[in-house]
Every structure is written in structure tokens, then in C-alpha cells.
ZADO-1210 file (C-alpha; in nm, 4 decimals, padded with zeros to 6 digits):
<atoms>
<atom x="00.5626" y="00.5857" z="01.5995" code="UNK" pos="1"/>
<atom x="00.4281" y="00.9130" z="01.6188" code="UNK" pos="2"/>
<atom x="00.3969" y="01.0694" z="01.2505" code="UNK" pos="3"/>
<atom x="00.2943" y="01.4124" z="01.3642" code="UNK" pos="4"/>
<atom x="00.4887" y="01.4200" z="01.6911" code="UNK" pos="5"/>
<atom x="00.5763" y="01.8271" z="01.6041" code="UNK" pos="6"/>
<atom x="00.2007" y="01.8870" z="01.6561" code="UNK" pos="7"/>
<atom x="00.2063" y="01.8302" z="02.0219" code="UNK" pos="8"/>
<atom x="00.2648" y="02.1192" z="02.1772" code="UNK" pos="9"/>
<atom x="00.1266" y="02.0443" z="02.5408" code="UNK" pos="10"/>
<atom x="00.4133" y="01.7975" z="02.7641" code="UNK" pos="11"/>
<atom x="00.3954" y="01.7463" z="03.1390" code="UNK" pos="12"/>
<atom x="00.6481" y="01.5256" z="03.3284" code="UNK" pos="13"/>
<atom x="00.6155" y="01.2353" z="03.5477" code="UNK" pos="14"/>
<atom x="00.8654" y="01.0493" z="03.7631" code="UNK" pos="15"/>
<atom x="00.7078" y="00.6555" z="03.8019" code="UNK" pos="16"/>
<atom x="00.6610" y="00.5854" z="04.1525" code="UNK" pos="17"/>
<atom x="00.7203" y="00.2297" z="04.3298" code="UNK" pos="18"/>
<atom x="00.3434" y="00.2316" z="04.4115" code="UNK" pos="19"/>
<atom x="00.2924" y="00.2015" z="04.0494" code="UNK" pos="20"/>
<atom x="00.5417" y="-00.1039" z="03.9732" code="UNK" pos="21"/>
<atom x="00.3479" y="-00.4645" z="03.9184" code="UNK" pos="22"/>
<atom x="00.5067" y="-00.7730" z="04.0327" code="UNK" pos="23"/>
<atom x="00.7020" y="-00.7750" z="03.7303" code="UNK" pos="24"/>
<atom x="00.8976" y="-00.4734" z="03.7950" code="UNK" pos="25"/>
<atom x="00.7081" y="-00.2862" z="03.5001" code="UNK" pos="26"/>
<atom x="00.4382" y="00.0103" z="03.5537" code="UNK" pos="27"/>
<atom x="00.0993" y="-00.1366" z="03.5914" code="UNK" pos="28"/>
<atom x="-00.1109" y="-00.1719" z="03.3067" code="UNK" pos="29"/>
<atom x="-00.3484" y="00.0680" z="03.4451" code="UNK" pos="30"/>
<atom x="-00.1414" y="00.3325" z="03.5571" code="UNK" pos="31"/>
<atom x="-00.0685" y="00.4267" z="03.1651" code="UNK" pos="32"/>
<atom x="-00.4531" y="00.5684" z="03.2000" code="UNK" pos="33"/>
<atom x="-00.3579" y="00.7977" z="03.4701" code="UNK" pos="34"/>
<atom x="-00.0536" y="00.9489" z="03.3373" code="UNK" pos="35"/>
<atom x="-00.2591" y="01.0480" z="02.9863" code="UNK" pos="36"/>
<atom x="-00.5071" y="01.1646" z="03.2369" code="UNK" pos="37"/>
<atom x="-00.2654" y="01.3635" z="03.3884" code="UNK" pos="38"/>
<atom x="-00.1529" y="01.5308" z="03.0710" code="UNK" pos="39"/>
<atom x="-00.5143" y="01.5875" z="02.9570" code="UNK" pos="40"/>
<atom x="-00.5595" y="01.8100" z="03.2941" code="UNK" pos="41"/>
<atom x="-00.2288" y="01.9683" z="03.2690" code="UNK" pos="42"/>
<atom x="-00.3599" y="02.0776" z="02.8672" code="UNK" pos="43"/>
<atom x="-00.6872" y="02.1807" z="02.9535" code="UNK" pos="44"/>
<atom x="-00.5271" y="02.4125" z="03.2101" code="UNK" pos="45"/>
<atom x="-00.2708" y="02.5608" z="02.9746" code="UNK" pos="46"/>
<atom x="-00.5423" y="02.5956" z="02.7138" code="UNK" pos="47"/>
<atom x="-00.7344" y="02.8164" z="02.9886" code="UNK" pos="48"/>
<atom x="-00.9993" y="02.5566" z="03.0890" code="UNK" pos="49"/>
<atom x="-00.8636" y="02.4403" z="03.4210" code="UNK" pos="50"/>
<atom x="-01.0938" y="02.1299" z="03.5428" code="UNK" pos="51"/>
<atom x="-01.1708" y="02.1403" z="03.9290" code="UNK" pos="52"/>
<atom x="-01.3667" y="02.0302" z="04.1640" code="UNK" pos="53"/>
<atom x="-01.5620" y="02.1608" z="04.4383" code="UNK" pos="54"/>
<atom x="-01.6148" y="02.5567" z="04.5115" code="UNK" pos="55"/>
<atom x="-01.4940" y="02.7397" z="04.1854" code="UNK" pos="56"/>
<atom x="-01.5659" y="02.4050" z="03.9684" code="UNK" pos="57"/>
<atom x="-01.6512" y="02.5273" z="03.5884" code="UNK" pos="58"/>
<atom x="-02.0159" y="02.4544" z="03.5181" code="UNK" pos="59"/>
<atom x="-01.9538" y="02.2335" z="03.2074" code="UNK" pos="60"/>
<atom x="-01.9587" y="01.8469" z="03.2094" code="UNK" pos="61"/>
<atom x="-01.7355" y="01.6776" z="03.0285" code="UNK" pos="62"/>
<atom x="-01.7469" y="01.2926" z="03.0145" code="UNK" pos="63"/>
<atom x="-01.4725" y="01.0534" z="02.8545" code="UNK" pos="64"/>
<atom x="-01.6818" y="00.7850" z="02.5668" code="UNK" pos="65"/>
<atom x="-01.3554" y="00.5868" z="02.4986" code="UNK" pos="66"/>
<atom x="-01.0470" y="00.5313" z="02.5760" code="UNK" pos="67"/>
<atom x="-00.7743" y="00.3678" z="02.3776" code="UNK" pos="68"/>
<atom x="-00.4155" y="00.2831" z="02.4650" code="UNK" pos="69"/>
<atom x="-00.1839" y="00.1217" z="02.2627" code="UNK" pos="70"/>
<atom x="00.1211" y="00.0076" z="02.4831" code="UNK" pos="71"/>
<atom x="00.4677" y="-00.0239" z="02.3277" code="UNK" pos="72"/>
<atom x="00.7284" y="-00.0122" z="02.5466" code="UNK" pos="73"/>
<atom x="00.7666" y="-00.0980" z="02.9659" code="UNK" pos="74"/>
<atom x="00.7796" y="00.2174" z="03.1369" code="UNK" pos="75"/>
<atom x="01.0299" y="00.1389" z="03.4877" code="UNK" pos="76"/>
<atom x="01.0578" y="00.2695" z="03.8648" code="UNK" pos="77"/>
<atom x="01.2573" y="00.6163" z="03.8843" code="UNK" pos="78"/>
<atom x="01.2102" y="00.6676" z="03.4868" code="UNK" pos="79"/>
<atom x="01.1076" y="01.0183" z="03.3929" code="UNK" pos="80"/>
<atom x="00.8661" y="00.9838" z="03.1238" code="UNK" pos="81"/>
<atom x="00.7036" y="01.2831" z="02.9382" code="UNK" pos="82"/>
<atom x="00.3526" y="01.2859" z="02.8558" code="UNK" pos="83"/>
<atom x="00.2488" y="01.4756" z="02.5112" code="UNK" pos="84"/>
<atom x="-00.1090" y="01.5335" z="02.4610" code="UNK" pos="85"/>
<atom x="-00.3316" y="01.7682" z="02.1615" code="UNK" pos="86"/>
<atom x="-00.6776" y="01.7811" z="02.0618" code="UNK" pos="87"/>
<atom x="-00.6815" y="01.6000" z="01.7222" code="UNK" pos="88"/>
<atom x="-01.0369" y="01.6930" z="01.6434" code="UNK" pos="89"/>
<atom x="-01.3678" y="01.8964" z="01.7750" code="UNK" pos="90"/>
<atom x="-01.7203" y="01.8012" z="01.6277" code="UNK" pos="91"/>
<atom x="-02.0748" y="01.9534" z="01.7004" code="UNK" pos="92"/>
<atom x="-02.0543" y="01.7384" z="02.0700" code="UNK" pos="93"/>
<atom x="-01.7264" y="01.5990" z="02.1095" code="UNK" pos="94"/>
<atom x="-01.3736" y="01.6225" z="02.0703" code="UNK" pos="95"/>
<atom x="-01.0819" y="01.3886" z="02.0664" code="UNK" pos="96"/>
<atom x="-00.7486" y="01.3951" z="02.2330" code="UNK" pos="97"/>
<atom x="-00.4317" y="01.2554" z="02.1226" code="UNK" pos="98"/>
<atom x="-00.1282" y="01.1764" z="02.3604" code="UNK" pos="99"/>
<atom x="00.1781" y="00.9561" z="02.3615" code="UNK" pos="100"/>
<atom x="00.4220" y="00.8682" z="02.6339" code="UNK" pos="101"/>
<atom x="00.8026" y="00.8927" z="02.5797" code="UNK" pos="102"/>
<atom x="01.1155" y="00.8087" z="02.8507" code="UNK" pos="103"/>
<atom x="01.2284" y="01.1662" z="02.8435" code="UNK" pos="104"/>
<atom x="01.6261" y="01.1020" z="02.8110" code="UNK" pos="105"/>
<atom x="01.6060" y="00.8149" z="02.5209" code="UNK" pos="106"/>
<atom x="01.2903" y="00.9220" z="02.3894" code="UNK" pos="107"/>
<atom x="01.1661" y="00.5287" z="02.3606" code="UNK" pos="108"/>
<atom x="00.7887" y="00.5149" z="02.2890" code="UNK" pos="109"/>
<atom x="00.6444" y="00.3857" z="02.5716" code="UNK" pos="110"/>
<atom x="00.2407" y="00.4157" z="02.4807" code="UNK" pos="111"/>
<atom x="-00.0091" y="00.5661" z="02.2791" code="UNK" pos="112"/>
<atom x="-00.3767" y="00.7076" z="02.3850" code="UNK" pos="113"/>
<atom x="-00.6284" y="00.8800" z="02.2042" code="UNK" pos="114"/>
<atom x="-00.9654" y="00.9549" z="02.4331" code="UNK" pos="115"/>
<atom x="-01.2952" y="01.0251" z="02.2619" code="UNK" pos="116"/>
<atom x="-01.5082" y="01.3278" z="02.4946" code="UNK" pos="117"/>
<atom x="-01.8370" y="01.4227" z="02.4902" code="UNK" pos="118"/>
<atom x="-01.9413" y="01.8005" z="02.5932" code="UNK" pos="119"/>
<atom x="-02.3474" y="01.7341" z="02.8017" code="UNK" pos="120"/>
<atom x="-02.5688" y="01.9301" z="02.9231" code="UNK" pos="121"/>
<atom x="-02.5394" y="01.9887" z="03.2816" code="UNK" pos="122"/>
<atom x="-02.9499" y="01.9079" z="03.3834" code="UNK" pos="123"/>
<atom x="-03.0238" y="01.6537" z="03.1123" code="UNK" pos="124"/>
<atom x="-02.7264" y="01.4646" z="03.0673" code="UNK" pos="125"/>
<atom x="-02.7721" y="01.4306" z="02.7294" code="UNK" pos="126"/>
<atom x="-02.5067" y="01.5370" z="02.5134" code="UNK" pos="127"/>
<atom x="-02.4729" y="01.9089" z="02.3815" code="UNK" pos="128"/>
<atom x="-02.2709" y="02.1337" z="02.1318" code="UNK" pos="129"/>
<atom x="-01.9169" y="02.2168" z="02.2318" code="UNK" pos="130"/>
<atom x="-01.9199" y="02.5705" z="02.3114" code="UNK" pos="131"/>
<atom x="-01.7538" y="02.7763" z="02.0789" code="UNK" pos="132"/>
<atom x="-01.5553" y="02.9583" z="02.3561" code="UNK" pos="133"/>
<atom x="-01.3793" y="02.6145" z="02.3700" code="UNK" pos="134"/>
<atom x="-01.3348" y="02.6101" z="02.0619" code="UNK" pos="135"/>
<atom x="-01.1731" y="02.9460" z="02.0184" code="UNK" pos="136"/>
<atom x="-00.9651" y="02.8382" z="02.3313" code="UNK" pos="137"/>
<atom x="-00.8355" y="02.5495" z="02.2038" code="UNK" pos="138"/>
<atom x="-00.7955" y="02.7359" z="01.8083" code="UNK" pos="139"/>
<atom x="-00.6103" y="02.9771" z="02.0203" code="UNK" pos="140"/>
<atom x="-00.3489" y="02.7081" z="02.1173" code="UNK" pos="141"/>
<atom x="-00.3620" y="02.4801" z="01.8504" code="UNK" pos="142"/>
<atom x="-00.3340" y="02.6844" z="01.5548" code="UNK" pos="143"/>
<atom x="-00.3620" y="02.5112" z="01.2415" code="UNK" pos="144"/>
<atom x="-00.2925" y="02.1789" z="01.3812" code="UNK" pos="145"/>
<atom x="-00.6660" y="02.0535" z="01.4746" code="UNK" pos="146"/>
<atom x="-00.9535" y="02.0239" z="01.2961" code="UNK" pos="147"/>
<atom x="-01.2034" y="02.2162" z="01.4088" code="UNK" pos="148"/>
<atom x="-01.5793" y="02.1330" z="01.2139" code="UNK" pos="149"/>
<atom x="-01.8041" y="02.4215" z="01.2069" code="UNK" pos="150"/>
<atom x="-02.1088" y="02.4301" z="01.4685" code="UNK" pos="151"/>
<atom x="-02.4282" y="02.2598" z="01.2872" code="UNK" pos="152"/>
<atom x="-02.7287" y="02.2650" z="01.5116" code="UNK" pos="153"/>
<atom x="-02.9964" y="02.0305" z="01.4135" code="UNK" pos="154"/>
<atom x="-03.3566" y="02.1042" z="01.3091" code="UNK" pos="155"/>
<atom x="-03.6476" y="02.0850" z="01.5361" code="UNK" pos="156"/>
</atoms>
């Protein structure tokens, strides 16, 4: 269960969908990725970093480096599950998010997630230090609650 479930301040809601029921009658294994993906776009917007594409996209690239789900309970068709997410953690070029899934009347644990993200630069590729208007964006929302490490830039 989630220890430090008070720390999530960021929750978006999602009805499942018959498109994502498997044969079994359960939501797809996959589709647990898209509704933490979901929540990770509806946090970045709150947190004033709104991720679009197309005219008007930002001019940052951020790439996911892992991905892990623990599943604990079968989400079903027509539940209404809400979807908490935080960022745990921001280092010199990446930051972590954390985000569980709970049915939102019984409040059964349905999954966990936690998604590792690297911050790169935009002509290289290669990764790059996470601005610190980021971090004073994500401070801003997060108070206390994330660990934030201080900006160390290596020698040449």
C-alpha cells in the first residue's frame, strides 16, 4: 500500500472503457501504462509545464528511461478509477515520478508505477541538467514533499 499516499497531491479521473477490457473481462495489462501516462500529462500541466505537440510545443525533450508497474488489483469496465501521481525525486538530469491507481468509490489499490525521466538536449540527444525553472515549478507545487538535489555541473 501506499505509505505516503498524503503526498500526492496531483489526481485525474478515468472511466475504463470496453475498448480496454481483455478477454477476461479485466483492463488490459497494457492499458495500466496509459492511464499513469495520463496522470503524468495531467501533473505536468497543473505544475505549469503543459506537454504538446505540434505549433506551440515547449522546446525541451523529455524521454521516459524506465518504467515500472506493480499491478495489484483488476481494474473493470465502467469503474471510475483515480490516478495519483508526484515527482518523488529530481537529480542533475532526471527526475522520477510516482503514481498509484485507486477505484475511486472503495479506494482498492489497483496498481503502482514509478517512471524514471531523463531531461536531453534538444540537438545532441544526449542527456542534460534539468532546468532549474523546472525545478522551481515543480518546488512550487510540491513543497516539502520531493527531494530536490542541488544542480552539480561537471568539470571539463
Amino acid at each position: 500500500m501506499i505509505a505516503d499516499r498524503l503526498k500526492f497531491k496531483h489526481r485525474a479521473q478515468i472511466t475504463v472503457r470496453n475498448n480496454e477490457i481483455d478477454w477476461q473481462g479485466i483492463v488490459h495489462n497494457a492499458v495500466y501504462l496509459h492511464y499513469f501516462e495520463v496522470g503524468r500529462m495531467g501533473y505536468f500541466e497543473t505544475i505549469g509545464f503543459p506537454i504538446v505537440i505540434g505549433p506551440g510545443a515547449l522546446e525541451h525533450k523529455v524521454v521516459i528511461g524506465r518504467n515500472e508497474l506493480d499491478y495489484r488489483s483488476s481494474a473493470r469496465f465502467n469503474e471510475t478509477l483515480d490516478v495519483y501521481t508526484r515527482i518523488a525525486w529530481i537529480r542533475n538530469t532526471s527526475f522520477a515520478l510516482r503514481g498509484f491507481i485507486e477505484e475511486a468509490t472503495t479506494k482498492r489499490l489497483v496498481a503502482e508505477n514509478v517512471s524514471l525521466h531523463v531531461w536531453l538536449n534538444q540537438e545532441t540527444g544526449e542527456p542534460a541538467l534539468v532546468p532549474n525553472f523546472f525545478r522551481m515549478l515543480v518546488r512550487k507545487f510540491e513543497g516539502e514533499d520531493v527531494l530536490i538535489t542541488p544542480l552539480t555541473v561537471p568539470d571539463n
